[in-house]
C-alpha positions in Angstrom: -98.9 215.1 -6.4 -99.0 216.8 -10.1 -95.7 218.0 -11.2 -95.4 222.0 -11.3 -95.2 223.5 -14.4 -94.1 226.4 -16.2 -95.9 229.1 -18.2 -95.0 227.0 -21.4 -97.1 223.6 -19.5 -93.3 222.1 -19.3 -92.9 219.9 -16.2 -90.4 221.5 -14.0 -90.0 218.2 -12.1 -90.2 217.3 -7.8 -88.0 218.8 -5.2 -86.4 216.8 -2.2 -83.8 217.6 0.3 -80.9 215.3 1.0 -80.3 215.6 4.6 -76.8 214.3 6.6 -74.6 213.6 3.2 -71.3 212.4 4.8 -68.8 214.8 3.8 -66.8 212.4 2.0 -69.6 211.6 -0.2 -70.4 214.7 -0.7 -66.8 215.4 -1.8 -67.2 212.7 -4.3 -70.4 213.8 -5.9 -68.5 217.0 -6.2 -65.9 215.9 -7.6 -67.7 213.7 -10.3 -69.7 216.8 -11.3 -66.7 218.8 -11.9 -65.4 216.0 -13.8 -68.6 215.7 -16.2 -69.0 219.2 -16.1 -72.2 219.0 -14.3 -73.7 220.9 -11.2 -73.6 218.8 -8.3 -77.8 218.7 -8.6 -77.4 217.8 -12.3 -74.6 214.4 -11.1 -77.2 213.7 -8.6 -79.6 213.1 -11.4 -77.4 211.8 -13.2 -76.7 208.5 -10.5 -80.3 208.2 -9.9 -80.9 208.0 -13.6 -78.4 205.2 -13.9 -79.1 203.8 -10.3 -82.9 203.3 -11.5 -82.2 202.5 -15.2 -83.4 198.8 -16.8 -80.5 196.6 -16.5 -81.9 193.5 -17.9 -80.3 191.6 -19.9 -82.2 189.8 -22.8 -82.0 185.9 -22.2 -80.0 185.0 -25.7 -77.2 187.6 -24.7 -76.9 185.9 -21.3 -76.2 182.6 -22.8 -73.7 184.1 -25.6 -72.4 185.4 -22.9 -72.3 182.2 -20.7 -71.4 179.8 -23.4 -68.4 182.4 -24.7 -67.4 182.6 -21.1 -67.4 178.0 -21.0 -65.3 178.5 -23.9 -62.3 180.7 -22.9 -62.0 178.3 -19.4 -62.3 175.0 -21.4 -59.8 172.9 -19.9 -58.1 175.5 -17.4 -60.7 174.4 -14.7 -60.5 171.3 -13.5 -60.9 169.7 -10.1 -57.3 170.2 -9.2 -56.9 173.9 -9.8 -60.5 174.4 -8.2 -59.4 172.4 -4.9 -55.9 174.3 -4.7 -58.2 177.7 -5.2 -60.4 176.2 -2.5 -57.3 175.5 -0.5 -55.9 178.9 -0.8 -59.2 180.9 0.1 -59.6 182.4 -3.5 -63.0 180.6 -4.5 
């Protein structure tokens, strides 16, 4: 399906319905919108751009990120601690 356009050739861009929004949700969205002083359409767009956008993370950042991570719990984790975590249902 091509895109519509307008008398300039701009792309105006697909149309779908959202059918059954749980109020609440809806409520939220609407809220959000006002907040980013957006239409509710425009928020919509908005969370699909983010829900959809790349979110990888480039291998040498992961392992700064890892190793910086080792670093700060360097001695705070050993077996003792981990078992009483264990133990205590937070691990």
């Amino acid at each position: 399906m091509k895109p519509y356009r307008n008398l300039l050739g701009e792309s105006l861009g697909t149309n779908f319905t959202l059918k059954n929004i749980p109020e609440g949700l809806y409520r939220k969205v609407r809220e959000n919108a006002e907040r980013n002083q957006r239409s509710v359409n425009g928020e919509i767009i908005s969370i699909l751009n983010a829900a959809t956008a790349s979110k990888r993370i480039p291998v040498d950042e992961l392992l700064a990120r890892a190793r910086a991570l080792r670093g700060k719990t360097r001695g705070r984790l050993t077996r003792n601690v981990l078992d009483g975590a264990r133990r205590d249902g937070r691990l």
